[in-house]
C-alpha positions in Angstrom: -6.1 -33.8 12.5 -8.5 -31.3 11.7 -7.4 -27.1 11.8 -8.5 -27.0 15.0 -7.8 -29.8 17.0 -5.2 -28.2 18.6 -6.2 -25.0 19.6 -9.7 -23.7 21.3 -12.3 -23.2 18.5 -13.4 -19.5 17.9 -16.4 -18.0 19.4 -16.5 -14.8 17.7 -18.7 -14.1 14.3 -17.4 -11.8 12.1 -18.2 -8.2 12.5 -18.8 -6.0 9.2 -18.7 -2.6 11.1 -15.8 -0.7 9.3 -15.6 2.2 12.3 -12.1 2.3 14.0 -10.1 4.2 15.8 -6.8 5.3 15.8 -4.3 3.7 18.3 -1.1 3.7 19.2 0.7 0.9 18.2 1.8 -0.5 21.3 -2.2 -0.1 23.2 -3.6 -1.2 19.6 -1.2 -4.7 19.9 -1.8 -5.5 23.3 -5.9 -5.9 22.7 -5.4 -8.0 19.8 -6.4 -12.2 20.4 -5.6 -14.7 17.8 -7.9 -17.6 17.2 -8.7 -20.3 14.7 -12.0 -19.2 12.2 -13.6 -21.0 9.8 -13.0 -20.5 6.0 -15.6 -18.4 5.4 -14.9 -16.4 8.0 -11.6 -15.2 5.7 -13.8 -14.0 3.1 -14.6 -10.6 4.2 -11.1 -9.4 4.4 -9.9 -11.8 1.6 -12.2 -9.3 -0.6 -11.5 -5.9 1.0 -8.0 -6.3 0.9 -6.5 -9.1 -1.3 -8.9 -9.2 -4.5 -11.7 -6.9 -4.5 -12.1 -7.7 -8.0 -13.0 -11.0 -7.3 -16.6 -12.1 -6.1 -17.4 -12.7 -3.0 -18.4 -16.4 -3.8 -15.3 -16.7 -5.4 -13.1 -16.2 -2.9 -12.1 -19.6 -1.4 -9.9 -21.9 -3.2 -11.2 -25.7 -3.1 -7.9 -26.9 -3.3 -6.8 -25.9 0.1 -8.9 -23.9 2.0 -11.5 -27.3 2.9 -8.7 -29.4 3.6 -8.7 -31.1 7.1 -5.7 -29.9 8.0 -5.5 -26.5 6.9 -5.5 -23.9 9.4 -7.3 -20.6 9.0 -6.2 -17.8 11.6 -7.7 -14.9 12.9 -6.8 -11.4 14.8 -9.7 -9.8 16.9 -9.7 -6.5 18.6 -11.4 -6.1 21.5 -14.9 -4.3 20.8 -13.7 -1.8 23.7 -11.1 -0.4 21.4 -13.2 0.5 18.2 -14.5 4.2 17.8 -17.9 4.8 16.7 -18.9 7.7 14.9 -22.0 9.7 16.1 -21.3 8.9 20.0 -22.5 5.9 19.1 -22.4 3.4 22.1 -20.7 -0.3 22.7 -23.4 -2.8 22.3 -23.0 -4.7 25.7 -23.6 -7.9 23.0 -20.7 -7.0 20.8 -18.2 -9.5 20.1 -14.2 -9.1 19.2 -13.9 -7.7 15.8 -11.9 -9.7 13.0 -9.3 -7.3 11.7 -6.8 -9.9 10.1 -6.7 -13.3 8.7 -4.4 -16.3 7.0 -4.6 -19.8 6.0 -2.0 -22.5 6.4 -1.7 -25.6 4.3 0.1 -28.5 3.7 1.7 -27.6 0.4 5.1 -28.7 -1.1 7.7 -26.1 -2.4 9.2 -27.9 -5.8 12.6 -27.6 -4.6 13.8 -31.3 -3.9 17.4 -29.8 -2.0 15.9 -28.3 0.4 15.7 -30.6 3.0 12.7 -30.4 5.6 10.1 -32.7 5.7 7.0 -30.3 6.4 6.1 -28.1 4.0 3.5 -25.6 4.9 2.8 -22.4 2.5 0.8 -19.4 3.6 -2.4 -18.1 1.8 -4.7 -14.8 2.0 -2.3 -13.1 4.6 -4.6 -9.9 4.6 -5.5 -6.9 7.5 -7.6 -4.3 7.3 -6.7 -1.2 5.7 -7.4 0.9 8.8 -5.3 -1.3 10.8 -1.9 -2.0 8.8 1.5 -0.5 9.5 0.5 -1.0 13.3 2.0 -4.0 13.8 -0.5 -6.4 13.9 0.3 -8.3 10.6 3.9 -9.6 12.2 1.6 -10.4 15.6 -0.2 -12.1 13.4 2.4 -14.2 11.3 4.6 -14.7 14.5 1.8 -16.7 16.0 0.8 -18.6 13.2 4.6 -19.8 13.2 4.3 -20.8 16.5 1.3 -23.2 15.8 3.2 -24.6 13.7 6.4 -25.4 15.2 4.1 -26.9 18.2 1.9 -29.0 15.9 5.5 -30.1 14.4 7.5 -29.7 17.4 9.9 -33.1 16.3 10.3 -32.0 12.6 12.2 -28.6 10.2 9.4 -26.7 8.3 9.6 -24.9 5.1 7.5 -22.1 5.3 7.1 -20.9 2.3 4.5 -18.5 0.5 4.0 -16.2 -2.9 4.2 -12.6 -1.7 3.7 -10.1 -3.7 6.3 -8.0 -4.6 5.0 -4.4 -2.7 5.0 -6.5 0.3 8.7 -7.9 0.1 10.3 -5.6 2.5 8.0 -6.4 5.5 8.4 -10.1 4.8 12.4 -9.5 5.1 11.7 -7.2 7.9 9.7 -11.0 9.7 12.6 -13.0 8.9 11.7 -14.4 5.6 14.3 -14.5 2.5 13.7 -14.9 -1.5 13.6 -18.9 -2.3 13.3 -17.7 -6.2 14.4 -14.7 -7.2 12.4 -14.8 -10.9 8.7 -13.1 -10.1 5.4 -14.0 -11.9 2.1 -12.6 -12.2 -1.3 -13.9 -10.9 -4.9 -12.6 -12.0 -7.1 -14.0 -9.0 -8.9 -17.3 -9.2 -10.6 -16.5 -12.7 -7.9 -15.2 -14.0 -9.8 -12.1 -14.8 -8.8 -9.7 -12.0 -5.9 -6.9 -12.8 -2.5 -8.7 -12.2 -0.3 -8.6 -9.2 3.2 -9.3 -8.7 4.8 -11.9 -6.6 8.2 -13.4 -5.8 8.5 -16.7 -3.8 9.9 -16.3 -0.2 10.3 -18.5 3.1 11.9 -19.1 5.8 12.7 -22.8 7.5 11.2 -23.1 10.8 
């Protein structure tokens, strides 16, 4: 099954206009839709707000993000809601902008007593700068969960991910709990980029 087979396939190309506006949380949330995107379609934010450090052509990883049954998500305000400086107008031809992304794939936690039989870890969980601490992120992750418990509606789920550690407390605040309390370091796919933190955390589903 490929990432998409199960929900509508995404009409909306990602927009690089970084103009927003500042919402309240509640009108901000209820113009947000969630869809299935391509892979390259992650790359944008993956930079901006995951690894700047790392080229652009760098930024997907062949060992999951291609997969056929890997699924890349995506959060897209409505174009209606975006402030444009200069009195600029709406472009009648604008589409939904892309302000948040993750990946899902089938990859196993090395921890043989915990018993589920689907393990699926989350990648590149990133939103734009402009639009964190508004709730979108937990919109986001909430609904990628529930993919997956209809995709796997008969089975438990581990879902599991690296966070990094300045991100532990809004993981906790989703739900999710340390599988490993010992952290590590990565330094981006060519392990050139300045470090960052993590600490393993999950939930089962």
């Amino acid at each position: 099954m490929s990432s998409t087979d199960s929900f509508p396939p995404t009409s909306y190309p990602y927009s690089s206009n970084d103009s927003h506006t500042h919402l309240t949380t509640r009108h901000l949330t209820s113009q947000l839709n969630f869809n299935p995107i391509s892979p390259e379609e992650t790359i944008h934010l993956r930079h901006k707000v995951l690894w700047p450090s790392i080229s652009i052509d760098d930024q997907l990883i062949p060992e999951y993000d291609h997969e056929e049954d890997t699924i890349h998500l995506g959060a897209f305000l409505s174009p209606d809601q975006v402030t444009r400086p200069n009195g600029q107008n709406e472009d009648e031809d604008e589409k939904p902008e892309l302000i948040g992304v993750l990946t899902l794939a089938n990859q196993r936690y090395d921890d043989p007593s915990i018993d589920a039989p689907v393990h699926i870890q989350l990648h590149k969980f990133a939103i734009h700068p402009s639009y964190q601490s508004k709730g979108i992120g937990r919109q986001l992750l909430s609904h990628a969960i529930q993919i997956l418990k209809t995709r796997y509606y008969e089975d438990r789920i581990l879902f599991h991910f690296d966070a990094r550690v300045s991100q532990k407390r809004f993981y906790e605040k989703c739900g999710m709990s340390v599988l490993d309390e010992k952290t590590f370091w990565k330094f981006g796919k060519t392990g050139n980029a300045e470090g960052v933190e993590y600490v393993k955390m999950g939930c089962i589903i």
